[in-house]
C-alpha positions in Angstrom: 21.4 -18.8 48.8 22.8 -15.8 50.3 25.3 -15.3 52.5 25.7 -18.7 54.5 26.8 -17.2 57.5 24.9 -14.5 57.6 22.4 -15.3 60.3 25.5 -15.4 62.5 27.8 -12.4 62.3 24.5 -10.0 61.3 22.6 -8.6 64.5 19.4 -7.7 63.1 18.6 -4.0 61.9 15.8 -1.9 60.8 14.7 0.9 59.4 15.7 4.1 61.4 12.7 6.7 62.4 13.2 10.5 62.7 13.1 12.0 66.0 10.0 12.5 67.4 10.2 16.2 67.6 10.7 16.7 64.4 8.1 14.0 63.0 5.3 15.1 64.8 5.4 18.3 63.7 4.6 16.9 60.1 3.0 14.2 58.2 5.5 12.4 56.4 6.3 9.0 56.9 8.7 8.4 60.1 11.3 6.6 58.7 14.6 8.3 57.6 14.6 8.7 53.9 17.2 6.4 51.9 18.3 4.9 55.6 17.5 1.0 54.5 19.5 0.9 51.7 23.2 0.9 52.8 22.1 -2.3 55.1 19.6 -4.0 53.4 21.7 -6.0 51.9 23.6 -7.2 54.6 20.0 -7.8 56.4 19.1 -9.7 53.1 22.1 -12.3 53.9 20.6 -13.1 57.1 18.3 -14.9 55.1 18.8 -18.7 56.0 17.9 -21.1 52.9 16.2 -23.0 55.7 15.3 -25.9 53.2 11.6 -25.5 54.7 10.8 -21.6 54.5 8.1 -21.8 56.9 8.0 -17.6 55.7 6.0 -19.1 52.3 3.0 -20.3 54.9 3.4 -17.3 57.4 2.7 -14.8 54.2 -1.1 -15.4 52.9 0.2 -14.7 49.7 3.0 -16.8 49.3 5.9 -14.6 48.5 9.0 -16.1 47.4 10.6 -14.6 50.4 14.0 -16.5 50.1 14.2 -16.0 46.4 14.3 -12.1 47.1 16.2 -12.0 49.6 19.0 -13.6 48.3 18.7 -11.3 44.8 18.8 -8.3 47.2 21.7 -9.6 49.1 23.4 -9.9 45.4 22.5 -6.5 44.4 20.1 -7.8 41.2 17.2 -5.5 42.5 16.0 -5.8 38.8 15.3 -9.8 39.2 14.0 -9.0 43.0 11.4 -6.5 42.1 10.4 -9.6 39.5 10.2 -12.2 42.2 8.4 -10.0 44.7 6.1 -9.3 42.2 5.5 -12.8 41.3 3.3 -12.7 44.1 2.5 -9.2 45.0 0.7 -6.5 43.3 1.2 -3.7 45.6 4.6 -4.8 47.6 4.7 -0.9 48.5 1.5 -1.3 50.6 2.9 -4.3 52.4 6.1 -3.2 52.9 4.4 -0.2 55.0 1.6 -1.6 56.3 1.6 -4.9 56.8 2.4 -6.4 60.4 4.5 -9.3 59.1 3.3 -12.6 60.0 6.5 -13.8 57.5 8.6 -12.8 60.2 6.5 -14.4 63.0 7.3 -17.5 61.0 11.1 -17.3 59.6 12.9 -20.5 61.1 15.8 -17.6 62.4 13.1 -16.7 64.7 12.7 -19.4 66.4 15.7 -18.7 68.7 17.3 -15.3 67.4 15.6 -11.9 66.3 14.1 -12.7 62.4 15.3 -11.4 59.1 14.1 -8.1 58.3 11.5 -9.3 55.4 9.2 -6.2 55.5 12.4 -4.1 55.1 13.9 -5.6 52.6 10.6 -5.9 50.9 9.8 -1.9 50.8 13.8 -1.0 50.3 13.5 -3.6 46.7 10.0 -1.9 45.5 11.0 1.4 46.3 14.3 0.7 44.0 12.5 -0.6 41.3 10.3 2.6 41.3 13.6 4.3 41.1 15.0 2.5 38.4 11.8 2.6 36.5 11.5 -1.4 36.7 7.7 -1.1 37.5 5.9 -0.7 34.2 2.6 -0.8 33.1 1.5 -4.6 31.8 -1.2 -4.1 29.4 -3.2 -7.1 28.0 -1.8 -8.7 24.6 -5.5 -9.3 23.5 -8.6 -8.2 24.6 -11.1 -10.9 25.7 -14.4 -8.8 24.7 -15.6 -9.4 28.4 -16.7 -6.7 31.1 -16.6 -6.7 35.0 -17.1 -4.4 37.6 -14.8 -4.4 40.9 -16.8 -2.8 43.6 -14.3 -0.9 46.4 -10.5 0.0 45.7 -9.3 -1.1 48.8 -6.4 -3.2 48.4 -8.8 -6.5 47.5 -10.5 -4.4 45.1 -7.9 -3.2 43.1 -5.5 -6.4 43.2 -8.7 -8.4 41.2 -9.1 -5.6 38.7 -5.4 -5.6 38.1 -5.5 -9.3 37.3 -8.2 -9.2 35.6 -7.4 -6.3 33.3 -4.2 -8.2 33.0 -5.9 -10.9 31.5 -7.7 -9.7 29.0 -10.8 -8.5 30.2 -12.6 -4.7 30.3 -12.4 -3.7 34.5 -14.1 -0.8 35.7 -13.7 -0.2 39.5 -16.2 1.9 41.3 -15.4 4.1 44.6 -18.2 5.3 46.5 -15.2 7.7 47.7 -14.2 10.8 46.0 -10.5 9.3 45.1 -9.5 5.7 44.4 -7.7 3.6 47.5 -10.6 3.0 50.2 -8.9 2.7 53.5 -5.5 2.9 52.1 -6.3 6.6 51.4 -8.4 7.5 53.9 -8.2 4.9 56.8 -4.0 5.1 56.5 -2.5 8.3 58.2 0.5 9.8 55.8 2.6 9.5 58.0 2.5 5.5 57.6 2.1 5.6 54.2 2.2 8.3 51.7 -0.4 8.7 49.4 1.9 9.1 46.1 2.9 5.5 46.5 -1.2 4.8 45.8 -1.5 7.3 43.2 1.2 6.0 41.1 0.3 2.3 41.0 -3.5 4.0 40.0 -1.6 5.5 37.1 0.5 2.3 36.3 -3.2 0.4 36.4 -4.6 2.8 34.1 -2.1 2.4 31.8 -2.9 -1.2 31.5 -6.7 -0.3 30.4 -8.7 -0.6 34.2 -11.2 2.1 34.0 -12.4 4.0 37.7 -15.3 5.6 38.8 -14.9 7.4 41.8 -17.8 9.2 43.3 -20.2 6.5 42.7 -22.0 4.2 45.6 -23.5 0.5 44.5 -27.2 0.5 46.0 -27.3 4.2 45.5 -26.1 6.4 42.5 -26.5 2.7 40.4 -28.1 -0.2 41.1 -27.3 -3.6 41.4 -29.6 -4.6 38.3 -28.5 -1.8 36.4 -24.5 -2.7 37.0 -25.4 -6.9 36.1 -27.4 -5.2 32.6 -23.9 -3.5 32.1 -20.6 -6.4 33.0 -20.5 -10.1 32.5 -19.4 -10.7 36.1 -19.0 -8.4 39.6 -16.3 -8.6 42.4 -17.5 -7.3 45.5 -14.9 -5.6 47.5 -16.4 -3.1 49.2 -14.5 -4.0 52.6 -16.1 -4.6 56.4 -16.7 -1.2 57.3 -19.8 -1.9 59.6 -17.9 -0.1 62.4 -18.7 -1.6 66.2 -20.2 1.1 68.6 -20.2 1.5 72.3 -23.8 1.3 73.9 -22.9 3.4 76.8 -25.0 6.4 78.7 -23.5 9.3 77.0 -22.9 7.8 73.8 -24.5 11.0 72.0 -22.8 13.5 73.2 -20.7 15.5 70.8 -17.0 14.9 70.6 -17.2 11.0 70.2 -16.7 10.1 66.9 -15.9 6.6 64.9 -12.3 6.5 64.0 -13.4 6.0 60.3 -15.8 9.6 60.9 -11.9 11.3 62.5 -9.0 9.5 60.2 -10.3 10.6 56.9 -10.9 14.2 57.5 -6.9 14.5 58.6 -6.1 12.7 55.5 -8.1 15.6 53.3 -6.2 18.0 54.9 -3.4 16.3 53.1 -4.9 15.7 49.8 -6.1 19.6 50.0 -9.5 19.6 50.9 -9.5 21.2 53.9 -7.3 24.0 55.7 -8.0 22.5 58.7 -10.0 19.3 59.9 -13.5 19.4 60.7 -13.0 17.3 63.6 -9.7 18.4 65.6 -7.6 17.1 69.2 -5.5 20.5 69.4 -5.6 21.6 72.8 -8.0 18.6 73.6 -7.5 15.6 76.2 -8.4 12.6 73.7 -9.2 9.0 74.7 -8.9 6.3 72.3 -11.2 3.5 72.2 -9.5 0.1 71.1 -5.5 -0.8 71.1 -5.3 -2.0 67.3 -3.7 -0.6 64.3 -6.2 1.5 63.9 -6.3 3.2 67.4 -2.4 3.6 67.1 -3.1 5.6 64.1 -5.9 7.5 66.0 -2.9 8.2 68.9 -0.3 9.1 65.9 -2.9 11.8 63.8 -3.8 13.2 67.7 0.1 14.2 68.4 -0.2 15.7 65.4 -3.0 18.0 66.0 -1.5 19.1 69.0 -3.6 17.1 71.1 -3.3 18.1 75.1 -3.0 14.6 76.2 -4.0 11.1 74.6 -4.6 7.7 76.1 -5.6 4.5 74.8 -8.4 2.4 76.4 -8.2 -1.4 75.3 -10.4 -3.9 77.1 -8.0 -6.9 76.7 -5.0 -7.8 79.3 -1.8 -6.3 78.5 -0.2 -8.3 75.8 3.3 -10.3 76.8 6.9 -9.2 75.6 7.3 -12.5 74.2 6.5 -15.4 72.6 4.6 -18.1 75.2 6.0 -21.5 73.4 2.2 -23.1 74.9 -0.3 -20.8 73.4 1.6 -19.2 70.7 4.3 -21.6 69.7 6.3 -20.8 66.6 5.7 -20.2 63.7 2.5 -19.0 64.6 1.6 -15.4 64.9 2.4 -14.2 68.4 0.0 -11.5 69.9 2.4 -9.5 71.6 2.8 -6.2 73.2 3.5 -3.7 70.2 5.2 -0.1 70.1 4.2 1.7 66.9 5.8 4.5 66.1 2.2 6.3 67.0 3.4 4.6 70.6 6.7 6.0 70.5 5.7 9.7 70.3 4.2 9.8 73.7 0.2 9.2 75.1 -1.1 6.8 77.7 -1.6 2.9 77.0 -4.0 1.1 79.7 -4.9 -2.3 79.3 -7.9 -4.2 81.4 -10.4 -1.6 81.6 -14.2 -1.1 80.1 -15.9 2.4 79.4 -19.2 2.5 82.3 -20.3 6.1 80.4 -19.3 9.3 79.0 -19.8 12.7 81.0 -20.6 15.9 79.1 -20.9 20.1 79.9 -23.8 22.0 79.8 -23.7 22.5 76.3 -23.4 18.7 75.4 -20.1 17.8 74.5 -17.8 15.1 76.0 -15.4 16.1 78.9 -14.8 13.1 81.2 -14.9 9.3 80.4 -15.2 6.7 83.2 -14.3 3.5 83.1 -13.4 0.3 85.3 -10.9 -2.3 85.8 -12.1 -5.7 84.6 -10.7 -8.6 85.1 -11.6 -12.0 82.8 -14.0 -14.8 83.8 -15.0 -17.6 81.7 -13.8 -15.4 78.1 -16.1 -12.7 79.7 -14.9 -9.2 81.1 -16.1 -8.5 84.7 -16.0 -5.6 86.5 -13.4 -4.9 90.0 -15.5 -3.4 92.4 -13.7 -0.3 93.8 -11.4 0.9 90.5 -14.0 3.2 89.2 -12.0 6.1 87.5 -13.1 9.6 85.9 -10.2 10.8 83.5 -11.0 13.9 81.2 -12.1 13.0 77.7 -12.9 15.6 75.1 -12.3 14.0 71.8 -13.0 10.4 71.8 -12.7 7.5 69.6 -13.8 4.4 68.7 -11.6 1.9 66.9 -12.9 -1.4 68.3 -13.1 -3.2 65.0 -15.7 -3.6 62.4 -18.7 -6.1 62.5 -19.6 -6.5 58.0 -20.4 -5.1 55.1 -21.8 -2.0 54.9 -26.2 -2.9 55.1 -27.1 0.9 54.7 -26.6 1.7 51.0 -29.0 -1.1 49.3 -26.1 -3.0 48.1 -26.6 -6.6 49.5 -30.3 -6.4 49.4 -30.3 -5.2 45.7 -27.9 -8.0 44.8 -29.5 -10.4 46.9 -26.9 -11.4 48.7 -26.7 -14.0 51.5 -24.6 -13.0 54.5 -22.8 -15.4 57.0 -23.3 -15.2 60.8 -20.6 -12.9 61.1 -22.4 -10.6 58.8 -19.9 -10.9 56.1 -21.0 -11.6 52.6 -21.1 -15.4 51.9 -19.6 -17.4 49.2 -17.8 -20.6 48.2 -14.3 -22.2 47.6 -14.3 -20.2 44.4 -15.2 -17.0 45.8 -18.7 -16.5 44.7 -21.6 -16.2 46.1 -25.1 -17.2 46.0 -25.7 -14.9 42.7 -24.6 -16.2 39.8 -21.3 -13.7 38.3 -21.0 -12.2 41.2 -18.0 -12.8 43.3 -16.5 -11.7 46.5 -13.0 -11.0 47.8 -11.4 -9.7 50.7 -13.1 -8.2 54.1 -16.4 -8.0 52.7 -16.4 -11.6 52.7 -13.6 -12.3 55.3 -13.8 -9.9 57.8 -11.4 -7.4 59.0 -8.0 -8.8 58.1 -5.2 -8.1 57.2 -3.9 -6.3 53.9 -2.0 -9.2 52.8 -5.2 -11.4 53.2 -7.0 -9.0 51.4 -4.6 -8.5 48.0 -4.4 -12.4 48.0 -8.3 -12.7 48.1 -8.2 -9.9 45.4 -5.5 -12.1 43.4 -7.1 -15.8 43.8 -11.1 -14.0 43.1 -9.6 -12.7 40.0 -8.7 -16.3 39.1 -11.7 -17.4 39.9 -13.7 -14.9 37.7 -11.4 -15.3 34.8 -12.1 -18.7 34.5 -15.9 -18.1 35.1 -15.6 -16.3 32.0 -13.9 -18.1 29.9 -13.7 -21.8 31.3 -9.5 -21.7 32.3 -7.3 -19.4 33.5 -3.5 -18.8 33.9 -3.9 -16.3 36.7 -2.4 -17.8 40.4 -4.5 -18.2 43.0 -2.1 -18.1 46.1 -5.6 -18.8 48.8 -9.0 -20.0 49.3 -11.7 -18.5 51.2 -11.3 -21.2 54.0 -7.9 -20.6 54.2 -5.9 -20.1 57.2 -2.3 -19.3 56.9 0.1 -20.4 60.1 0.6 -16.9 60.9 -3.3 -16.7 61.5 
């Protein structure tokens, strides 16, 4: 246990941000290098060794949240990057990007503010990087079989780092030009720098996984011709079907996907371009959706220089906290949420639908109107009399995404079935209606969460090894139906 009283003379502390002035002026990450670790520890001994870690079931993949905590509160970060690993491929991704449902869940939270779990998480990978605890883990033998991971999201390359792990020949395919999927170009830098992907692609080619960037499934090779090739197939190509707004106005230029506006910022970054094809500087930019992804739309727009920016989001205004009715703990709150994105400025409006977009003479976006709507029956409704006209001259959409990708061939040459949410179908083992061929994270859940997708990518893994050779050692922390109290 660590310290027994800590949960009662710690206050709660996170990680400290830069000031906005200065962050937004760069790309970086927003937090103060090196500020976590003087009081991580102290934050790790608020940790209660609540007997019942109700954490374990609030984290989809199970990490051994208590264990860590109390080996960061000792100062063993050697035997904490070991335990968080236990569970976690990529604890550095988390750590930065997930939302924490642990925390949603910790028994401390029930009536005080919750141990700092995503902190301490980050501060005891980022040490072990230091210290040079993360090494590559090649296989002892090789099993002689081949499989092919399709995407390199975070589902994606969790299963091919299991599965090179045990044994087998993994070749991950990226229709992209560089390996990470959204993680490289759906993640703004400033959230997460890309050197913390690029070095756990080094560590997993060190182990023997082989990438092939570059090259689309359905398109640049076929489905038949990658089945000839591997003994089994994980598809992980993501949900990336993005949802679009049927409004008059709709075409004119200047309203763009968020997936068609994140990347080109982030290849300004990587080097690709001096400046980005698509641009807010010196615009008056409307966001589309009040998710992760439009905060990130809000956060790359300050950067630009963007003139103004507001956030549209159909849904009621979210409460400060917890309703013990609807969201009783240790379930996962939706409540109202200040990003760092959030914290640099911009407009938030809740409650209000786009009627259509207005354009100049030379067709490009200027205003957006939109109404109040109030909610009838689970249905949004308009309030006669709040019709509004505000200027719009970059906008975009970040309202979620509806499947897998239907454009490039890659279901239809695989012969996939789909569920009726459009997502790829398969069974309590992960696979799907083709025989060898598997599925794991968005591309057969949905749009989750990156936790739920590196513990599809961990437990499909499992499931392949074992297709191919009848056991397996790996862990398999969820199931497709699975539903974790956080959820």
């Amino acid at each position: 246990m660590a310290d027994p009283k800590g949960f009662l003379t710690t206050d709660r502390e996170v990680a400290e941000t830069r000031p906005v002035p200065e962050r937004v002026k760069d790309w970086n990450e927003v937090y103060v290098p090196g500020s976590l670790l003087p009081i991580i520890g102290k934050q790790a001994g608020r940790c209660m060794d609540c007997g019942i870690p109700f954490c374990h079931n609030g984290c989809p993949l199970g990490n051994l949240i208590p264990e860590w905590n109390d080996y960061a509160w000792r100062g063993d970060w050697q035997a904490a990057s070991e335990r968080l690993h236990a569970t976690n491929n990529f604890p550095e991704f988390t750590g930065r990007l997930c939302p924490a449902p642990c925390e949603a869940a910790c028994v401390l939270g029930i009536n005080q503010p919750p141990v700092t779990i995503k902190n301490v998480e980050v501060t005891i990978i980022d040490k072990a990087w230091e210290t040079g605890d993360v090494t590559p883990q090649p296989p002892e033998r090789l099993s002689g079989k081949t499989v092919a991971v399709i995407g390199s999201g975070p589902a994606g390359l969790a299963a091919a780092q299991q599965l090179t792990r045990a044994g087998h020949t993994v070749a991950v395919y990226e229709r992209a030009d560089r390996i990470g999927g959204l993680l490289r170009y759906g993640i703004p830098e400033f959230k997460m720098e890309k050197r913390h992907i690029n070095r756990r692609i080094e560590q997993m080619r060190a182990e023997g996984t082989k990438f092939r960037t570059g090259v689309e499934i359905g398109r640049d090779l076929t489905a038949t011709d990658l089945r000839k090739r591997y003994d089994a197939v994980v598809v992980a190509a993501g949900s990336t079907t993005a949802r679009d707004l049927p409004v008059p106005g709709r075409e004119l230029n200047g309203i763009h996907q968020a997936m068609e506006y994140l990347p080109l910022a982030n290849k300004v970054q990587e080097g690709d371009y001096v400046a980005p094809p698509i641009t807010a500087e010196g615009k008056h930019v409307v966001v589309i959706g009040g998710g992760d992804t439009g905060a990130d739309c809000v956060g790359t727009a300050h950067r630009q220089g963007a003139a103004s920016v507001t956030q549209l989001e159909i849904m009621p205004r979210p409460n400060d906290e917890r309703d013990p009715v609807s969201q009783p703990w240790p379930t996962f709150p939706m409540l109202y949420k200040v990003t760092s994105a959030h914290e640099e400025g911009g407009e938030r409006v809740y409650s209000v639908s786009t009627t259509h977009f207005e354009g100049d003479e030379d067709g490009n976006v200027q205003y957006l109107h939109l109404v109040e709507v109030d909610f009838r029956d689970g249905k949004p409704e308009p309030r006669p009399g709040t019709e509004k006209r505000i200027p719009a001259q970059l906008v975009t959409l970040a309202m979620g995404f509806t499947g897998i990708d239907r454009t490039n061939g890659l279901v239809e040459q695989f012969g996939l079935e789909l569920d009726a949410r459009g997502n790829v179908a398969r069974d309590a083992d992960f696979a799907t209606n083709v025989d060898g061929v598997f599925v794991a994270g968005d591309a057969g859940r949905g749009q989750s969460l990156i936790v739920w997708a590196i513990a599809e990518g961990r437990s499909a893994a499992r499931a392949v090894d074992r297709y191919l050779t009848g056991a397996s050692s790996l862990p398999a922390p969820v199931k497709p139906t699975d539903r974790a109290l956080a959820v």
